[in-house]
N, C-alpha and C positions, 0 to 999 in steps of 0.2 A: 595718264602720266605722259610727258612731253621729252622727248628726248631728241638727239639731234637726230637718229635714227628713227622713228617715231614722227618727226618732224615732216618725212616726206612719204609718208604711208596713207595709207585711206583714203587715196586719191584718186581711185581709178576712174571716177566722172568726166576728169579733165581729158585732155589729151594729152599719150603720153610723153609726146615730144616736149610739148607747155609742161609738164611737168619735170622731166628732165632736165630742160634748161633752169628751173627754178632751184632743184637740187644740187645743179652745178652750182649756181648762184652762188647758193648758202653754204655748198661747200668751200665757195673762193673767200666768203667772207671768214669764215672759221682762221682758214688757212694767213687770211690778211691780219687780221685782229691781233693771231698770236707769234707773228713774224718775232725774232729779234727787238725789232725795233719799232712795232707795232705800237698801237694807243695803251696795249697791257702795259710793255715796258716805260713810259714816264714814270717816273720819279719826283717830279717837280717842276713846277714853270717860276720863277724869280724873275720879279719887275725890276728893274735897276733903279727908279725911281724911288724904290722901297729900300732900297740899300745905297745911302747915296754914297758910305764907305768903301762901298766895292767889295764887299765881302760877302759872297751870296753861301747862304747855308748848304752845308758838303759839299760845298764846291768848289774845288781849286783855282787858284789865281787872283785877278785884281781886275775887276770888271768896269766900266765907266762909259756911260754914253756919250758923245761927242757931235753934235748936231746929227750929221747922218751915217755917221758910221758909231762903233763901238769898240772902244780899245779895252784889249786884254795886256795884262802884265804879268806874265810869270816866271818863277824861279823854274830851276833842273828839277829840284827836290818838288816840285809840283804835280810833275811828271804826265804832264799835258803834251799833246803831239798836236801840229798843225799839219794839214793835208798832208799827214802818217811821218811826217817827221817832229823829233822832239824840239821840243817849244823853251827856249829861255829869253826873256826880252819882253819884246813889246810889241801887237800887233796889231792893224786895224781891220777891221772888219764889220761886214753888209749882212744884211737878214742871210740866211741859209734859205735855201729852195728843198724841197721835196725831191729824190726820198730822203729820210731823215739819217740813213744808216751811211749817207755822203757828206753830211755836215763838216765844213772843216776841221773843229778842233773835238779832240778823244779825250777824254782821260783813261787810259788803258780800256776795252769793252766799252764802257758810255761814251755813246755822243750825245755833246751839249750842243744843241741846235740854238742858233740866234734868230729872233723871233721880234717884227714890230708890227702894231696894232694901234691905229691911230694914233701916229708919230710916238708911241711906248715901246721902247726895247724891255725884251727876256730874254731868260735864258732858260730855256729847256733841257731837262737833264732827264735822256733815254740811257735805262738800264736794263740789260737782257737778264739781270738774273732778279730783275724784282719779285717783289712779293706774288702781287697781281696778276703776272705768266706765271710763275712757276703754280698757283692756286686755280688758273682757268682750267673747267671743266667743258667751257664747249656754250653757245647761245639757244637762249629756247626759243624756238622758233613755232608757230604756226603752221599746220599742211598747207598745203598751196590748196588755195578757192579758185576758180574760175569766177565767180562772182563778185569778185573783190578787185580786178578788171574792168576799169569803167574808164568808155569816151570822155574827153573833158575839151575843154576849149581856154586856152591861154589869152589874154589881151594887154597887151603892154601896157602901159602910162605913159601919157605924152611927153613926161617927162621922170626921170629916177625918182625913190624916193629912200627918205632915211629917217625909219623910226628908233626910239632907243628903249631898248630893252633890260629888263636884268637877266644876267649871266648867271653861268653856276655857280661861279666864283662868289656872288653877293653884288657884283659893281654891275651899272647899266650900261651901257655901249652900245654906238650907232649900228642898225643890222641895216641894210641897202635894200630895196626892195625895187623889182622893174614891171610890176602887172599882178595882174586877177588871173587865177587859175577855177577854171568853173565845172564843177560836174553834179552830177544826180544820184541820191542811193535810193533805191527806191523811189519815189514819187516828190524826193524833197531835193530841192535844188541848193548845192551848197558851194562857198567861194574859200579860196585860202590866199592870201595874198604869197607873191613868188620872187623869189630872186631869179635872177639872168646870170648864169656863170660865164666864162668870160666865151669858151668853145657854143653858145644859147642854150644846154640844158638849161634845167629848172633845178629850187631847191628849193625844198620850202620846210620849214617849224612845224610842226603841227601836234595837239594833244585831243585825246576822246575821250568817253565817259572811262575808260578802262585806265588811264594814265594814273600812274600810281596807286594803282592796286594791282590788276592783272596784269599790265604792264609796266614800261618804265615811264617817268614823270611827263616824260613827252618824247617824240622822235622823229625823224628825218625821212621824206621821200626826197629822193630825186629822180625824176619825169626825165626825158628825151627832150631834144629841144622838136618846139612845135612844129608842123607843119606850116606853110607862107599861109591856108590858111589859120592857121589859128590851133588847128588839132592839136591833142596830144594823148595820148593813152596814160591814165591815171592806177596804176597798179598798185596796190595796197600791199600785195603780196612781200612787195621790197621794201616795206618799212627798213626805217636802218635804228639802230639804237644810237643815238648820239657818242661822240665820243668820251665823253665825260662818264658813261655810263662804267667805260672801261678803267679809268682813272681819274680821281678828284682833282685830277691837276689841270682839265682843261675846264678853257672856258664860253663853252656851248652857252649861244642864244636863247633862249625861251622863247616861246613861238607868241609872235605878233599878235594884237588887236585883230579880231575875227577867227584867229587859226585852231580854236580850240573849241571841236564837233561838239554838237547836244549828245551824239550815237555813239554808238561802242564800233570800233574797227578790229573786229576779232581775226585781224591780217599781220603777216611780214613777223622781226623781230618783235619780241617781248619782253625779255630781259634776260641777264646770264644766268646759265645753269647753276643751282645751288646758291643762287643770291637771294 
């Protein structure tokens, strides 16, 4: 049985400072997950496009995209606050930046985060007393392997690229891609194609034989940005589970052409407890 305690037990091969910092790890992810305003609490993402009324489902006010901004129109009785004060009128406004729990406009407790994705406005509606937190028990995670710690080598593309994928949502959309990320399990040499974050971490899709059964349908590393030459330490250990895992409201990429192992990666996150 796998539990979050359980999770970093039976480890003592490793070292146990490497193991330590992986427990810390898994402890901050726990801790991040179930924040307030964390991936549990969405409630909802609404495309504007899909409401060209402006009327987005439980959602206060009168919403409308406007080339690059997004005007909201609300009465008193709506009881929306912009940057913590109450909101009657009309206002314009830009994507929200991260964290989510700073988004200008509240409806009492939820922030509706505004949200654009290849020139598409949303609206995101984070609710701390969702279903979703108040039911999380915690992520099953894997003991930390030393083995599951592999050298790799990153090699950019001479130039960006943009495949399109389907989403979780159902719809396909452009994922960016900037290089080959290459490493070895065993004796077989394997590539996953990577994203460039904007700080040069890596991030990349990726599914194994375990992907929707022992684990979730697919999941997320994110590697270190490389070394000038090329290096990068490939840790499996840090699988993430996508955020979608947490809430049907986002809409996580599905991992690229190539990014899906012949092998089982019996590493990192797996899915939430009791899911």
């Amino acid at each position: 049985m796998t539990t979050e305690s359980s999770a970093v037990s039976g480890a003592a091969a490793a070292a146990p400072e490497t193991v330590q910092d992986w427990k810390s790890w898994h402890e901050q992810r726990v801790f991040t997950v179930s924040a307030p305003y964390g991936p549990l609490s969405l409630t909802g993402t609404h495309w504007l496009g899909d409401h060209p009324e402006g009327h987005l489902p439980a959602v206060p006010g009168v919403w409308r995209e406007d080339g690059d901004e997004v005007v909201l129109t609300a009465a008193a009785e709506d009881g929306l606050t912009a940057d913590g004060r109450p909101l009657a009128g009309r206002i314009r406004l830009t994507a929200d930046r991260p964290p989510n729990a700073e988004s200008r406009i509240a409806a009492g407790e939820r922030r509706l985060v505004v949200l654009r994705r290849e020139g598409l406005w949303a609206v995101r509606d984070f609710d701390p007393d969702s279903a979703a937190r108040r039911a999380f028990l915690g992520i099953d995670a894997t003991p930390y392997d030393p083995d599951w710690v592999l050298p790799g080598r990153f090699r950019p593309y001479d130039e960006s690229r943009t495949v399109q994928v389907e989403n979780a949502d159902g719809r396909e959309r452009g994922l960016g891609l900037g290089g080959e990320l290459s490493f070895t399990v065993g004796d077989t040499a394997h590539t996953f194609q990577a994203a460039v974050e904007p700080d040069g971490s890596l991030w990349v899709v990726f599914a194994d034989t375990t992907s929707g059964k022992e684990s979730y349908r697919f999941r997320f590393l994110r590697p270190a940005a490389p070394a000038e030459d090329g290096t990068v330490t490939v840790d499996f250990n840090r699988s993430l589970l996508p955020p979608c895992a947490f809430a049907d409201h986002f809409i996580c990429p599905f991992p690229p052409p190539g990014n899906t192992l012949p092998i089982a990666v019996p590493a990192g996150e797996r899915d939430l407890l009791g899911g």
